[in-house]
MDTraj code that builds the backbone (N, CA, C; nanometers):
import mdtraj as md
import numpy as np

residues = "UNK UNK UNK UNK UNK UNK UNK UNK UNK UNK UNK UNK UNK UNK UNK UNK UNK UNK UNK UNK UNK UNK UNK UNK UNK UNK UNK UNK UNK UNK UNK UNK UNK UNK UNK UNK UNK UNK UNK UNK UNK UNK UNK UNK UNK UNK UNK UNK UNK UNK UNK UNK UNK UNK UNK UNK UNK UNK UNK UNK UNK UNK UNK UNK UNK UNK UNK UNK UNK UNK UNK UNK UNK UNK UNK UNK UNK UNK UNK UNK UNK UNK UNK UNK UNK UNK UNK UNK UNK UNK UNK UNK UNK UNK UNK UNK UNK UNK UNK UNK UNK UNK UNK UNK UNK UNK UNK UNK UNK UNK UNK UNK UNK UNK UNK UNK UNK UNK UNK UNK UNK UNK UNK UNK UNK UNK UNK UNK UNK UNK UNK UNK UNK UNK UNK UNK UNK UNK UNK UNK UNK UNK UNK UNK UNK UNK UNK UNK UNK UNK UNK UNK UNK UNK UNK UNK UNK UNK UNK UNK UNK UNK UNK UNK UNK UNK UNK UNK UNK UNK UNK UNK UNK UNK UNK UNK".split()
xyz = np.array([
    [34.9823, -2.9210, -7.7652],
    [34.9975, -2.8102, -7.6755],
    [34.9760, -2.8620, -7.5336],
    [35.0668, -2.8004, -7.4400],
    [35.0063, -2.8466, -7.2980],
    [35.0701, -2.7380, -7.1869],
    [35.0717, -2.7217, -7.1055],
    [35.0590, -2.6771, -7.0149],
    [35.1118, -2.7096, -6.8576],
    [35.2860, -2.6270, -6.8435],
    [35.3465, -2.6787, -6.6976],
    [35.3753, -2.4988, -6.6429],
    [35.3931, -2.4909, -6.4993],
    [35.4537, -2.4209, -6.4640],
    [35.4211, -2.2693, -6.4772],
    [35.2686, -2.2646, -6.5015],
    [35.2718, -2.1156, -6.5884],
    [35.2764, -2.0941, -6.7135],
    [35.3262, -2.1696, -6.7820],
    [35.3747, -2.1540, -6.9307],
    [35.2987, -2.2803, -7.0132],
    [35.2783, -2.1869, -7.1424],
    [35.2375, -2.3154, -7.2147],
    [35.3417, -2.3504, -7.3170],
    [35.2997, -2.4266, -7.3636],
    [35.4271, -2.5108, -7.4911],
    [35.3303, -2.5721, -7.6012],
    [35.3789, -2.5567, -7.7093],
    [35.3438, -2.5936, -7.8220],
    [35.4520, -2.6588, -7.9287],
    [35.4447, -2.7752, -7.9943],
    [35.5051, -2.8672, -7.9997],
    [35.4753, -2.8568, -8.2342],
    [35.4896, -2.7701, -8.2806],
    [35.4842, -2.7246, -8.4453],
    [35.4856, -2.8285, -8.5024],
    [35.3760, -2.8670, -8.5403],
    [35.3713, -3.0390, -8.6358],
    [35.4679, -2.9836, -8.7575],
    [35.4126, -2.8551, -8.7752],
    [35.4932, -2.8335, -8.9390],
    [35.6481, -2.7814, -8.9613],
    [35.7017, -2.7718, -8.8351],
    [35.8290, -2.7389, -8.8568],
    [35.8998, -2.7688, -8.7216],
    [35.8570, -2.8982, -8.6705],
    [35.9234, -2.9975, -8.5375],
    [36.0086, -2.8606, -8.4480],
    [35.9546, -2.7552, -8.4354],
    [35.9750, -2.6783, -8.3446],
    [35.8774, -2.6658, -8.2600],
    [35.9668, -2.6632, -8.1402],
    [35.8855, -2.6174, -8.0002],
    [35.9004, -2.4864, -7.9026],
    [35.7611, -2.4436, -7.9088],
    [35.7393, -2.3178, -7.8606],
    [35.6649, -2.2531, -7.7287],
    [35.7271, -2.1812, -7.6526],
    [35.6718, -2.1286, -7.4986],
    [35.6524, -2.0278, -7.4660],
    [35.5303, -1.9482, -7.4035],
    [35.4939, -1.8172, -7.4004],
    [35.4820, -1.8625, -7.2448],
    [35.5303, -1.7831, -7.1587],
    [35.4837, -1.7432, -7.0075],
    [35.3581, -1.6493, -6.9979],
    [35.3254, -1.5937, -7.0709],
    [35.1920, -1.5510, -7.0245],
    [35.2266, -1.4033, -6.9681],
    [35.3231, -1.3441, -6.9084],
    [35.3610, -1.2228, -6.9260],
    [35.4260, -1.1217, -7.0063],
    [35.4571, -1.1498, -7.1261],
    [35.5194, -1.0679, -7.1977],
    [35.4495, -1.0924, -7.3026],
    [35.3367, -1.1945, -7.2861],
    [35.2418, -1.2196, -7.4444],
    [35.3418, -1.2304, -7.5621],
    [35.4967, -1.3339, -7.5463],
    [35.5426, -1.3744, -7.6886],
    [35.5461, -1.4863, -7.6729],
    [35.5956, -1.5359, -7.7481],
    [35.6226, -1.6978, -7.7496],
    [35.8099, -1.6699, -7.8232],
    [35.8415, -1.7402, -7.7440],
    [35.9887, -1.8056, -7.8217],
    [36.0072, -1.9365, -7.7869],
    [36.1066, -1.9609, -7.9424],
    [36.1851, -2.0859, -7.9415],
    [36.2306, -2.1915, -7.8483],
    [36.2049, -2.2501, -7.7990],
    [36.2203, -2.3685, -7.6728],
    [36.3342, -2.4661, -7.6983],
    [36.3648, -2.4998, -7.7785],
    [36.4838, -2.5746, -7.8153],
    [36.6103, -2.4733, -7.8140],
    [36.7209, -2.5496, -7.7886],
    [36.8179, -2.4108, -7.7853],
    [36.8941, -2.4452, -7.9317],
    [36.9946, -2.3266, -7.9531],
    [37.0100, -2.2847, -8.1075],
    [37.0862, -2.4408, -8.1711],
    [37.1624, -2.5084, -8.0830],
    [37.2270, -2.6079, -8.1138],
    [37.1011, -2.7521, -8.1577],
    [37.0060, -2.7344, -8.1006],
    [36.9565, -2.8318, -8.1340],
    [36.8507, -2.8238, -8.2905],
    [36.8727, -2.9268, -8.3723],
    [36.7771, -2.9367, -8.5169],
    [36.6282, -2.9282, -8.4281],
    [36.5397, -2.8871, -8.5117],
    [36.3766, -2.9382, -8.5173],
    [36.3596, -3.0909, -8.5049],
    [36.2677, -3.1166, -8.4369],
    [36.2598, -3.2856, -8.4451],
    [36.1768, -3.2954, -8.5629],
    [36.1590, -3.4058, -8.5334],
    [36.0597, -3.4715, -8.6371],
    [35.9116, -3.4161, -8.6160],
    [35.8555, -3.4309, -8.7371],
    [35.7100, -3.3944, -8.7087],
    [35.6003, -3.5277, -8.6831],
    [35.5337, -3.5269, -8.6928],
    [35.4287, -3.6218, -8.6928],
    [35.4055, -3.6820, -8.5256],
    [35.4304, -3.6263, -8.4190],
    [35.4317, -3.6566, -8.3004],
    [35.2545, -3.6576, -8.2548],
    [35.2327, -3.7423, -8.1226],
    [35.0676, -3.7772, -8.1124],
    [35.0756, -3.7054, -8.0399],
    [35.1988, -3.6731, -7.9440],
    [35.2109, -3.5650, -7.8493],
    [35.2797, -3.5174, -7.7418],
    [35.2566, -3.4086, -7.6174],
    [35.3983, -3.3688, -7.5637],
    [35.3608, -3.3892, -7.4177],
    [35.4472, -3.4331, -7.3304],
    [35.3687, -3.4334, -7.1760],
    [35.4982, -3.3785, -7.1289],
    [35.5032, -3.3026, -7.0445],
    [35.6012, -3.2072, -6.9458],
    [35.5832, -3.3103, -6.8068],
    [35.7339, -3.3258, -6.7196],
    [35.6901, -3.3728, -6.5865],
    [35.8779, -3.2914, -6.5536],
    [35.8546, -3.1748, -6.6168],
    [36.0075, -3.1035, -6.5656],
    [36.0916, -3.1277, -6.6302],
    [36.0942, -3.2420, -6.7268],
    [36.1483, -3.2582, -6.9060],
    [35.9935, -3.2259, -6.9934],
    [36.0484, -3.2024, -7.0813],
    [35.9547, -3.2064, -7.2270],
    [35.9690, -3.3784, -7.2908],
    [35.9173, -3.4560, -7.3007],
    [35.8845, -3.6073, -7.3732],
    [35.7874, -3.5593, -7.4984],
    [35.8314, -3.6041, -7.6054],
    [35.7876, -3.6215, -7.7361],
    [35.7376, -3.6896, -7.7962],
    [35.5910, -3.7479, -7.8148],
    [35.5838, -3.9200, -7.8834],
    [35.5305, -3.9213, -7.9548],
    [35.6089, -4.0114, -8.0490],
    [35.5791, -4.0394, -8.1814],
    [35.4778, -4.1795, -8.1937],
    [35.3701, -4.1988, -8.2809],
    [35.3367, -4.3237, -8.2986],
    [35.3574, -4.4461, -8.2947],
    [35.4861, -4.4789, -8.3378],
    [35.5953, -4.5351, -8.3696],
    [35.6635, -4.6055, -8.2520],
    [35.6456, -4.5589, -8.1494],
    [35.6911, -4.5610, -8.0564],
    [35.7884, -4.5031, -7.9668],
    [35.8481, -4.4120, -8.0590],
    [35.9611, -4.3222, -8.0301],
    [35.9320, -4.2226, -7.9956],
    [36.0127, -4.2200, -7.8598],
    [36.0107, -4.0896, -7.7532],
    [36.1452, -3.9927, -7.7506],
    [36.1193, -3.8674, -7.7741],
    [36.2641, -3.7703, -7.7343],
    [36.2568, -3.6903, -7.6203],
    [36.3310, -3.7364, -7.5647],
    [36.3501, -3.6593, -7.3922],
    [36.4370, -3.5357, -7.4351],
    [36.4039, -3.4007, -7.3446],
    [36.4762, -3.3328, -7.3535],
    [36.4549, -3.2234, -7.2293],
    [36.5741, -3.1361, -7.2178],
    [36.5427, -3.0840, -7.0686],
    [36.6444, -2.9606, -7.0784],
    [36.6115, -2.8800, -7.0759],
    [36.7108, -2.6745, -7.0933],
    [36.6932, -2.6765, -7.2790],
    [36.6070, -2.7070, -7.3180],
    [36.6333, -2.6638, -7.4519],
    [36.6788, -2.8126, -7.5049],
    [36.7642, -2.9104, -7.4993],
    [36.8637, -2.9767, -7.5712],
    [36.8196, -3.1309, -7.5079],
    [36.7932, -3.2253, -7.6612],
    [36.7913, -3.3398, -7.6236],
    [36.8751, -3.4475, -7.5685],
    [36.8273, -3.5081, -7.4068],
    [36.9013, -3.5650, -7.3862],
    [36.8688, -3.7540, -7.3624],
    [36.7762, -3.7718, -7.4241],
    [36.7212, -3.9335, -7.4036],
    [36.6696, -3.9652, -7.5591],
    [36.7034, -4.0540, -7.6240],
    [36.5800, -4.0866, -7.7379],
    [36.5386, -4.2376, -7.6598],
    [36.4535, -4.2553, -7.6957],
    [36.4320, -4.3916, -7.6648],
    [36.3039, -4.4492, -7.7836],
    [36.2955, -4.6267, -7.7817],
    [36.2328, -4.6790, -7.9068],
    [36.1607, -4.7830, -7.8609],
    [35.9997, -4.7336, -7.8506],
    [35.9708, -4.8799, -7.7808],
    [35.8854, -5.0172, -7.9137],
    [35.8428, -5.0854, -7.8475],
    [35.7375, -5.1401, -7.9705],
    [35.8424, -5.1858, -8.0860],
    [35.9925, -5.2276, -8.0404],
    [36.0784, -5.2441, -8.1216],
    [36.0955, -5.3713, -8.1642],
    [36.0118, -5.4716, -8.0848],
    [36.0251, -5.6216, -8.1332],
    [35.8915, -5.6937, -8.2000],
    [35.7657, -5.6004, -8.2044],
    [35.6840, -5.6244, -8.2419],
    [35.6339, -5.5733, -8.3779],
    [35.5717, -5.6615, -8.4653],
    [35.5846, -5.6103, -8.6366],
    [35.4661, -5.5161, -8.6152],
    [35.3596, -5.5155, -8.5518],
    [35.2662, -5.3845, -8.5611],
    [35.2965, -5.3159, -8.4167],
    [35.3060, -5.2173, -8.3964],
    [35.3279, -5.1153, -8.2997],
    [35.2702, -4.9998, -8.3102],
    [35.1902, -4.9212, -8.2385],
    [35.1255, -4.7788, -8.2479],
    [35.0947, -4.7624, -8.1389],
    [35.1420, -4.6205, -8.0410],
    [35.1017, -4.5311, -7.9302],
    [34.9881, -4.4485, -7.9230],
    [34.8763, -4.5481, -7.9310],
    [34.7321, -4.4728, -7.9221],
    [34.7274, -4.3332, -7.8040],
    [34.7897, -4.3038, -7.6946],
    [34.7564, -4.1805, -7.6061],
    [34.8215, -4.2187, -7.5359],
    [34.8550, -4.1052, -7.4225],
    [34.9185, -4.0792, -7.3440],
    [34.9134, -4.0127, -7.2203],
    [34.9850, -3.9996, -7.1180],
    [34.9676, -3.9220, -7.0214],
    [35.0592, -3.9638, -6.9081],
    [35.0844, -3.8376, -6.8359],
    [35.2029, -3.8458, -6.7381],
    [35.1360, -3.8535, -6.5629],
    [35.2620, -3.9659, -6.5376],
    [35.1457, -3.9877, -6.3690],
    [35.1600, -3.8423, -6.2958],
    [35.0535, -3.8033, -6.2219],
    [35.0336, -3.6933, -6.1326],
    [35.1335, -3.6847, -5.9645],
    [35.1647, -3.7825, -5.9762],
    [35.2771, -3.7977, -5.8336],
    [35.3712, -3.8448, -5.8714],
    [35.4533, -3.9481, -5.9872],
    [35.5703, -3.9946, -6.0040],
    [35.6628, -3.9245, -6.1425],
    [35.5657, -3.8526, -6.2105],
    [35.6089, -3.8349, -6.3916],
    [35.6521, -3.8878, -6.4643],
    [35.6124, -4.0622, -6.4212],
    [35.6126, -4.1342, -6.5215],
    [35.5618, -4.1125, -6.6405],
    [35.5607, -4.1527, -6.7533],
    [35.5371, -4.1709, -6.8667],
    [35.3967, -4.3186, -6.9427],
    [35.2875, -4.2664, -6.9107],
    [35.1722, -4.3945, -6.9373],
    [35.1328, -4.3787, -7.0918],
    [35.1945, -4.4867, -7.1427],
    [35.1177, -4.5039, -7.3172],
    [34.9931, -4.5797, -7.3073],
    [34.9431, -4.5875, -7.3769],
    [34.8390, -4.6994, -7.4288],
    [34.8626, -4.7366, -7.5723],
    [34.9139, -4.8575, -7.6044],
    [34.9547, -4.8991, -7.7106],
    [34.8838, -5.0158, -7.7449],
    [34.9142, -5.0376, -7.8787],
    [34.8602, -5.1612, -7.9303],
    [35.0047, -5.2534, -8.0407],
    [35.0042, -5.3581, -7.9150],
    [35.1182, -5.4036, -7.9850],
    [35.0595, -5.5835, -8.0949],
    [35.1242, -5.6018, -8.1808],
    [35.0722, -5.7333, -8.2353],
    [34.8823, -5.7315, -8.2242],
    [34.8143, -5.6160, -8.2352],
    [34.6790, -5.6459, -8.2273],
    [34.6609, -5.6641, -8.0679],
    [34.6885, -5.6442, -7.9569],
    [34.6579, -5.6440, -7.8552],
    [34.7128, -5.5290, -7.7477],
    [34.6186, -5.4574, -7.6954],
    [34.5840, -5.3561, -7.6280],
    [34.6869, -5.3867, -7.5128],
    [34.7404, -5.2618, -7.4499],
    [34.8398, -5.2222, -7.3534],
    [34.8718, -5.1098, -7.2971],
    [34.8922, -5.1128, -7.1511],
    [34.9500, -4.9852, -7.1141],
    [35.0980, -5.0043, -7.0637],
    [35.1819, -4.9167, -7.0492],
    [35.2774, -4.9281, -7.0658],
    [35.3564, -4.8073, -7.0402],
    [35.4685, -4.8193, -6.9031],
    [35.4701, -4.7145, -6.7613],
    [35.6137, -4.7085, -6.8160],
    [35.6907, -4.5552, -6.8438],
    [35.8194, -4.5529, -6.8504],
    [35.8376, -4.4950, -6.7433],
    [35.9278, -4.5441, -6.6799],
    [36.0097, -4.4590, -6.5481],
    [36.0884, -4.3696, -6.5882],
    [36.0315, -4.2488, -6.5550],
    [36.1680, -4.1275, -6.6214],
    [36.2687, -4.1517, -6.5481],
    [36.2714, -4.1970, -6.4432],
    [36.4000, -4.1927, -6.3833],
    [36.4819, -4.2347, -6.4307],
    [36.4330, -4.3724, -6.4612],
    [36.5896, -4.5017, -6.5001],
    [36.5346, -4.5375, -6.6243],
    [36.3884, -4.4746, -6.6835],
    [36.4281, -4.5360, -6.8318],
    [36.3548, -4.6733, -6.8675],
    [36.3254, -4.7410, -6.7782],
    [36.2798, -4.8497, -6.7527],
    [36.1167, -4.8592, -6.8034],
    [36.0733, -4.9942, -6.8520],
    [35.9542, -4.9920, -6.9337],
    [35.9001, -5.1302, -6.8709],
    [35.7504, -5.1017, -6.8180],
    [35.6970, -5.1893, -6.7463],
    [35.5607, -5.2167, -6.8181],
    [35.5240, -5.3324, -6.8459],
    [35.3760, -5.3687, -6.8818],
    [35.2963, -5.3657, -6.8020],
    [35.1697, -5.3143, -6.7979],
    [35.0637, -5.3098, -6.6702],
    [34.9354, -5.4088, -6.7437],
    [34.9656, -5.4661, -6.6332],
    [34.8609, -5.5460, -6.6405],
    [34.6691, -5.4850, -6.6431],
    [34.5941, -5.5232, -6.7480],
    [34.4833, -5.4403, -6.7389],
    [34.3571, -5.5423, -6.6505],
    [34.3066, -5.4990, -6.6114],
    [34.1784, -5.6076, -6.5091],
    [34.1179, -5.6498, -6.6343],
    [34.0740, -5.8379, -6.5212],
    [34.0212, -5.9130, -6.5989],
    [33.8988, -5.8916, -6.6403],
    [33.7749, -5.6954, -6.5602],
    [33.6562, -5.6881, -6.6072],
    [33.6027, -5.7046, -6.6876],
    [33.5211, -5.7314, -6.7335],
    [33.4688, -5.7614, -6.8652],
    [33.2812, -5.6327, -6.8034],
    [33.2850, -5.5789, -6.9104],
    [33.1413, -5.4921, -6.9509],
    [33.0608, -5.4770, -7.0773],
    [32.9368, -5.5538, -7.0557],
    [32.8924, -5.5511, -7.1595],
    [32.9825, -5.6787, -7.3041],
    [33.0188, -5.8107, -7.2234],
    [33.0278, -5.8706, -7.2366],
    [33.2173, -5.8558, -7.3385],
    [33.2635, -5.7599, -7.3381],
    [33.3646, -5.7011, -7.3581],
    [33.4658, -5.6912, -7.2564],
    [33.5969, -5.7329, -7.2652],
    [33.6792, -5.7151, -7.1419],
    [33.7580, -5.5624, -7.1744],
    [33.8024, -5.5386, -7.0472],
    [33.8984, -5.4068, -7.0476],
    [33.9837, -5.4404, -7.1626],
    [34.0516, -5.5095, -7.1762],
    [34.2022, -5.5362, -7.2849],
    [34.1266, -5.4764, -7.3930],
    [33.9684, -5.5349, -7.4481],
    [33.9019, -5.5083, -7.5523],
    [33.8729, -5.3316, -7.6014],
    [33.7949, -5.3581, -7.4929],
    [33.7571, -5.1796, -7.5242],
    [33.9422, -5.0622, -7.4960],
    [33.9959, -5.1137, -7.4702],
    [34.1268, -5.0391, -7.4478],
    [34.2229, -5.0193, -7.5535],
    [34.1812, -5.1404, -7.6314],
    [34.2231, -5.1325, -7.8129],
    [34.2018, -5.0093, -7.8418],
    [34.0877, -4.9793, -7.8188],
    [34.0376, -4.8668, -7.9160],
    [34.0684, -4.6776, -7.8747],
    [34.1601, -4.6796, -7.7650],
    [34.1688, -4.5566, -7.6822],
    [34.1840, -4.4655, -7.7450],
    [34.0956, -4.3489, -7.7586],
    [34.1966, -4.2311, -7.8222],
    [34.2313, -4.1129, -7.7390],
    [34.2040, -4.1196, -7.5699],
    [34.2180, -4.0327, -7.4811],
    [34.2697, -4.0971, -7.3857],
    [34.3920, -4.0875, -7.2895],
    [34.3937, -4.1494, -7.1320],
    [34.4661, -4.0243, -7.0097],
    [34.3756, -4.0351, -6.9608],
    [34.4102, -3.9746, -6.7870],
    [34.4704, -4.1063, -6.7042],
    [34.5392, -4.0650, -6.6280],
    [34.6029, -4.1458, -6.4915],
    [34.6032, -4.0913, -6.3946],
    [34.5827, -4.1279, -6.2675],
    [34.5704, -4.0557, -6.1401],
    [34.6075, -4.1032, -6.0777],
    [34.7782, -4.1287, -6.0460],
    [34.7992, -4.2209, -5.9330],
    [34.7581, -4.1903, -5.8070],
    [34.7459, -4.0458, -5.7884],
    [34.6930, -4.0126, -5.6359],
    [34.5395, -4.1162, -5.6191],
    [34.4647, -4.0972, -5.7177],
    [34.3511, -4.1956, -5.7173],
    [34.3518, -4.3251, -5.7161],
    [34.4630, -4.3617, -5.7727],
    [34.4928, -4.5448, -5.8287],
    [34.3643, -4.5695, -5.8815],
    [34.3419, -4.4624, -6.0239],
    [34.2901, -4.4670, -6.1377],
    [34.3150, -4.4501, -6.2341],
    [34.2659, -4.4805, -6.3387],
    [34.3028, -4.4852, -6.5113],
    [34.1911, -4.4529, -6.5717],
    [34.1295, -4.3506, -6.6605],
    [34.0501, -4.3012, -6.7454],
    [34.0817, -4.3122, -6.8609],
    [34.0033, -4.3625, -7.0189],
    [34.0265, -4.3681, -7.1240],
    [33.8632, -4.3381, -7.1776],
    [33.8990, -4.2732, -7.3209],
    [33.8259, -4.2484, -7.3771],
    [33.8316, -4.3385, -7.5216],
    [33.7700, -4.4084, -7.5528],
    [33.6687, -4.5641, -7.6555],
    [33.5918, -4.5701, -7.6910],
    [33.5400, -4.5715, -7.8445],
    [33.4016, -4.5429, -7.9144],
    [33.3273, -4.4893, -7.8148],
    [33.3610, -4.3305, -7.8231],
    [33.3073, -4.2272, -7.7659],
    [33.2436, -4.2567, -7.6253],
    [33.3250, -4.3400, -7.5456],
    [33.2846, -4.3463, -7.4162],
    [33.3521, -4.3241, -7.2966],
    [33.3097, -4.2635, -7.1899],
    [33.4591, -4.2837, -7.0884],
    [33.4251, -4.3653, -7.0044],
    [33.5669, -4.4339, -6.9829],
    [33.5823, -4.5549, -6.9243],
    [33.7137, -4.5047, -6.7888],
    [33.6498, -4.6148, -6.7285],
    [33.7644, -4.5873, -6.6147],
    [33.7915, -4.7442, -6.5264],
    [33.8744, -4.7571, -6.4825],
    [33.9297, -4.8812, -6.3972],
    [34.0431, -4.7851, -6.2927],
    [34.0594, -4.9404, -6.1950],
    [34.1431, -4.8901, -6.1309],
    [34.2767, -4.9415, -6.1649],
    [34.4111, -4.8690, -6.1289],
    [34.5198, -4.8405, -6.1747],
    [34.5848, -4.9797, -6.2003],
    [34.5400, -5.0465, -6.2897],
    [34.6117, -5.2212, -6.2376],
    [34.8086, -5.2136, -6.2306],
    [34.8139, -5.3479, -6.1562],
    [34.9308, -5.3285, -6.0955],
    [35.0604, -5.3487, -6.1874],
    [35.1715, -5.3331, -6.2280],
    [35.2535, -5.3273, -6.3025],
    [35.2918, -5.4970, -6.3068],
    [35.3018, -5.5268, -6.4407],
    [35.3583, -5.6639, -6.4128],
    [35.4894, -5.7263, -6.3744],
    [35.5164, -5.8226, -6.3166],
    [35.6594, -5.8771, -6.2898],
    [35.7346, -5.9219, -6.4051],
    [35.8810, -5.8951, -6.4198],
    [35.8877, -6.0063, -6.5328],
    [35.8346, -6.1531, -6.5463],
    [35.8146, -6.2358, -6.4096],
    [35.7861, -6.3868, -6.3923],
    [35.6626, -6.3878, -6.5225],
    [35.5616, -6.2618, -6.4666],
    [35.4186, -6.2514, -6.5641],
    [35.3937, -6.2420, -6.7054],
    [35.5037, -6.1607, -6.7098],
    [35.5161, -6.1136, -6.8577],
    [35.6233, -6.2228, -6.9193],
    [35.6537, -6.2843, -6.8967],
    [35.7689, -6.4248, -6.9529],
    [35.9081, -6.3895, -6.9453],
    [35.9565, -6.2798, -6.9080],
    [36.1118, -6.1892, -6.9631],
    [36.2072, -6.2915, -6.8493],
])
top = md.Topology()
chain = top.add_chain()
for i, resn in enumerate(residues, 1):
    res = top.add_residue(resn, chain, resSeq=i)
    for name in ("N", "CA", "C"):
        top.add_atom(name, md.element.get_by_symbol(name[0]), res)
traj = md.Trajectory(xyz[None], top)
């Protein structure tokens, strides 16, 4: 469930329908329009930035925008373990921030709604409590982003953690 514009939305694990009440007429209707199937169920969850984004564990995201899907996209597609621990959409750009764990190693990971585009962010080299960020970031099961702040909040064996927004990597960094 989340919350844009006045309206909330609810995202039906049990029947991959999605649903919106404005808050004045106290109903809820159908959010997808009649042409489009139910998605899939099993989604971790839904972030609004003026589209509806859908994400699946898996790595798979469904964009959609008036009712009707218009993006799928598949990330975590070259790596044999892949899972989208949390999520959250930037507060000034509506990007798209996962926290994933790809091959056993912790990641965040910035889709540009615009163009689609998928950037690795580099996480600081801190180390706390003799643990580095990459470490405790494995374990996320909550994340906030604040680019107005050029901060990052996660929640990790029940702790909150925060750093600042590290910088997106180059391809040179990342080997591509």
């Amino acid at each position: 469930m989340t919350g844009f514009q006045n309206r909330l939305y609810l995202f039906d694990q049990e029947s991959g329908e999605i649903w919106v009440a404005d808050g004045q007429d106290n109903e809820a209707y159908r959010w997808l329009s009649d042409s489009e199937a139910p998605l899939q169920t099993g989604a971790i969850g839904m972030e609004i930035n003026g589209a509806i984004h859908v994400i699946y564990p898996d790595g798979r995201i469904v964009s959609m925008s008036a009712g009707e899907v218009y993006n799928r996209t598949e990330l975590g597609s070259t790596s044999e373990q892949f899972e989208v621990l949390a999520l959250d959409s930037g507060d000034e750009s509506g990007n798209l921030y996962l926290a994933t764990l790809a091959d056993e190693n912790g990641s965040l990971e910035i889709i540009d709604t615009g163009d689609g585009s998928v950037s690795q962010v580099l996480l600081p080299p801190d180390s706390v409590g003799g643990m580095t960020v990459a470490q405790i970031f494995e374990d996320v099961s909550s994340l906030i982003v604040s680019e107005a702040r050029g901060e990052i909040y996660w929640i990790a064996d029940g702790a909150i953690w925060s750093a600042v927004l590290p910088e997106v990597a180059t391809p040179e960094e990342t080997g591509q």
